[in-house]
C-alpha positions in Angstrom: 0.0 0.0 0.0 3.1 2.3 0.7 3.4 2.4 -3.5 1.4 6.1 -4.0 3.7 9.1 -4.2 4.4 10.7 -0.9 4.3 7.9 1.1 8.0 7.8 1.6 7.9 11.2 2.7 6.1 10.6 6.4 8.6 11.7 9.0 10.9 13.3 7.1 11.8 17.3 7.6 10.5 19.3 5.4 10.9 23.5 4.7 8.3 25.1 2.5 10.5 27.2 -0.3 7.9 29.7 -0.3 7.7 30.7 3.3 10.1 29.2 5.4 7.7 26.9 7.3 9.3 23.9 8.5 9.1 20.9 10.4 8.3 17.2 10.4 5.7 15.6 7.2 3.4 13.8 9.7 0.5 13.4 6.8 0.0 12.8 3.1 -3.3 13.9 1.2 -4.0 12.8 -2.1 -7.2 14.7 -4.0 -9.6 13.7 -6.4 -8.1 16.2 -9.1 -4.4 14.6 -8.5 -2.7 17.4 -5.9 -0.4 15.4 -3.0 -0.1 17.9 -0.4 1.8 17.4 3.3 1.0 18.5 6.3 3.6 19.9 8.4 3.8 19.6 12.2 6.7 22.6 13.5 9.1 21.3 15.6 8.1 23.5 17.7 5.0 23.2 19.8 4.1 26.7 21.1 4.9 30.2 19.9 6.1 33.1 21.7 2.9 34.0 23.3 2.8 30.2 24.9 0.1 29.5 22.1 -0.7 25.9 20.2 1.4 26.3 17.0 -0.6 24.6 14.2 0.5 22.5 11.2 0.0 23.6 7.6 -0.5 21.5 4.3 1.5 22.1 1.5 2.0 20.8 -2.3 4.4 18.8 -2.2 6.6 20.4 -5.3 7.1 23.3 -2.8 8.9 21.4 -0.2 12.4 20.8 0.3 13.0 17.6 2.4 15.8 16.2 3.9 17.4 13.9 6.8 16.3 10.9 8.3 12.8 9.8 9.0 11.5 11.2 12.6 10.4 7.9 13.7 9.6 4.5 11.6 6.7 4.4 9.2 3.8 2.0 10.3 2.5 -0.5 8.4 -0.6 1.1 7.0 -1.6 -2.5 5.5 -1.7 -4.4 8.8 -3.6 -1.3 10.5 -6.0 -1.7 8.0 -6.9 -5.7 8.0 -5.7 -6.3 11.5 -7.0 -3.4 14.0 -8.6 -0.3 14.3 -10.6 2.7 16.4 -13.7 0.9 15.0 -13.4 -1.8 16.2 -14.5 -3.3 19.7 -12.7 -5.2 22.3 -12.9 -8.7 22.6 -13.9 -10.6 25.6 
């Protein structure tokens, strides 16, 4: 399932070349009309007044990414088949 374009982008560190936002690729969105954006989480949490910094999506073509992945990418198959928030415990 990890074969769509983006995927191997989750956890990496990304910096918008348009206005300097950066931080980690914690989501991938792919639109009906073809667009793969990212979402960006900062690295940091709060700004300067102490207030929840948010995360941004972005095309993809704007990004420039680098390092090593933040932490390792699950296994989006097995989450699928195996588990999920749906389902309910078993007795």
């Amino acid at each position: 399932m990890n074969n769509q374009k983006g995927m191997e982008l989750l956890g990496l560190k990304a910096k918008d070349k348009v206005t300097g936002y950066e931080g980690v690729i914690e989501s991938i969105c792919y639109d009906l009309y073809g667009c793969v954006q990212a979402c960006i989480r900062p690295t940091y949490t709060k700004n300067a007044k102490g207030e929840m910094v948010n995360a941004h999506w972005f095309d993809i073509g704007r990004l420039d990414v680098h390092g090593k992945p933040v932490m390792e990418v699950p296994d989006f198959a097995v989450a699928m088949v195996d588990h999920g928030p749906a389902d309910k415990p078993r007795r």
